[in-house]
C-alpha positions in Angstrom: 8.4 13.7 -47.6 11.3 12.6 -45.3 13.2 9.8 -46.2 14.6 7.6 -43.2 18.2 6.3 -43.3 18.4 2.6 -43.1 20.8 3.2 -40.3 17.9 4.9 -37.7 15.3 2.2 -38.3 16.7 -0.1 -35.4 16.1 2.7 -32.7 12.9 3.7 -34.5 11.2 0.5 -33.7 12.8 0.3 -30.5 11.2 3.6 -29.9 7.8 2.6 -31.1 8.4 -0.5 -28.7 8.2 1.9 -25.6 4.8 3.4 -26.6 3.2 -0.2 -26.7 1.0 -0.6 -23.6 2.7 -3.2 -21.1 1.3 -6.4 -21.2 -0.9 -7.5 -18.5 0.4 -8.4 -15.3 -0.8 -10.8 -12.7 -1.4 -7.7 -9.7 -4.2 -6.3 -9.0 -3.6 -2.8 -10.6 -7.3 -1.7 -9.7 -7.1 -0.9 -5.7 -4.5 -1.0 -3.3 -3.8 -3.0 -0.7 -5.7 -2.1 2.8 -3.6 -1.8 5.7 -5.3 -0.4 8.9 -3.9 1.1 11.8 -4.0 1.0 15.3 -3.0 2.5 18.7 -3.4 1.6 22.3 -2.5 4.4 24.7 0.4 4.7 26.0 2.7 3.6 23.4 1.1 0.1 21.3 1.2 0.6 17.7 -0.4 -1.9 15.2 -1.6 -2.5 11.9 -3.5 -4.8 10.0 -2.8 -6.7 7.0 -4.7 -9.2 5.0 -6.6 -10.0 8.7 -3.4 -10.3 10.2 -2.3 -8.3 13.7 0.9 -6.9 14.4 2.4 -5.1 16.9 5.3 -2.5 15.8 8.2 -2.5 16.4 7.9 -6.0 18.0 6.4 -7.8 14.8 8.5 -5.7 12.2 9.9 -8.5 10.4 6.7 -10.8 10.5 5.0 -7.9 9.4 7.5 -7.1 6.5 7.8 -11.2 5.6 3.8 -10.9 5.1 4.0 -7.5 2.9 6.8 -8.8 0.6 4.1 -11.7 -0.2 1.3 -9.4 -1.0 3.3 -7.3 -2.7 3.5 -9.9 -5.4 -0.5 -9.3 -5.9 -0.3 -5.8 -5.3 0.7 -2.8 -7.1 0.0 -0.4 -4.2 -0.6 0.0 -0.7 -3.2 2.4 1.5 -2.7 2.9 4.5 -6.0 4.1 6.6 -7.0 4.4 10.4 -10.3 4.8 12.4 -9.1 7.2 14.4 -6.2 9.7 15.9 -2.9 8.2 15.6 0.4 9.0 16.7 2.8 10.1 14.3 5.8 7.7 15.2 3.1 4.9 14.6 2.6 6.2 11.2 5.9 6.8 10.6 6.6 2.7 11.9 3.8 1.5 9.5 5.2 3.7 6.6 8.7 2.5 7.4 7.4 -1.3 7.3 5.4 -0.8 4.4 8.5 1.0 3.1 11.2 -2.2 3.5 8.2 -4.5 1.9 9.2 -2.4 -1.3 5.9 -0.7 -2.2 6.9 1.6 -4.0 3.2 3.9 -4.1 1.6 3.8 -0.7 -1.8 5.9 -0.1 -3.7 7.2 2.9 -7.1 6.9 3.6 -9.5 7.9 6.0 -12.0 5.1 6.9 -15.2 6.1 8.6 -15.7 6.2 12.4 -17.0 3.3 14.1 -20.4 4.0 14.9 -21.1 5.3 18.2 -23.4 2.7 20.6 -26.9 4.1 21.4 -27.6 4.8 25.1 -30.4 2.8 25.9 -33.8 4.9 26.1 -35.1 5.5 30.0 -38.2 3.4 30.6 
């Protein structure tokens, strides 16, 4: 048997401290936050956030102002767009996403928008 000097018992239970789970927090640790992405050719990126629209770089610090509040909710970010986007508007959402201090963003891929039906000849 080992015997334990009185001297170690201090960083012992500061040790065992550690391994205690965290207690629960007020974000929602489950999913991440949804951010979509857009762009219009030529050159207009945007993303959405919480069902608001912003146009990068123009609404960077709207859109950062607006992230910094969900981030007190949030855990995580994921990023996700319905189609082909341009890497310098992913790059601008990251970046924004970035300065909001998120510090896990994941990408998704949402589902195409369904495609409308040509109407049947008569």
């Amino acid at each position: 048997m080992m015997l334990w000097s009185t001297d170690t018992v201090p960083s012992i239970l500061a040790m065992a401290g550690m391994a205690l789970p965290a207690p629960p927090s007020s974000k929602n640790v489950e999913a991440s936050l949804p951010i979509t992405m857009a762009h219009t050719p030529p050159d207009i990126c945007m993303m959405t956030v919480a069902g608001q629209l912003f146009t990068l770089p123009k609404d960077d610090v709207a859109a950062v102002a607006t992230l910094r509040e969900a981030r007190r909710s949030w855990v995580s970010a994921a990023i996700g767009s319905e189609a082909d986007i341009p890497y310098r508007c992913t790059a601008a959402v990251i970046f924004v996403v970035n300065q909001a201090d998120f510090q896990r963003i994941d990408f998704v891929a949402l589902p195409p928008l369904p495609k409308p039906k040509a109407p049947k000849p008569r």
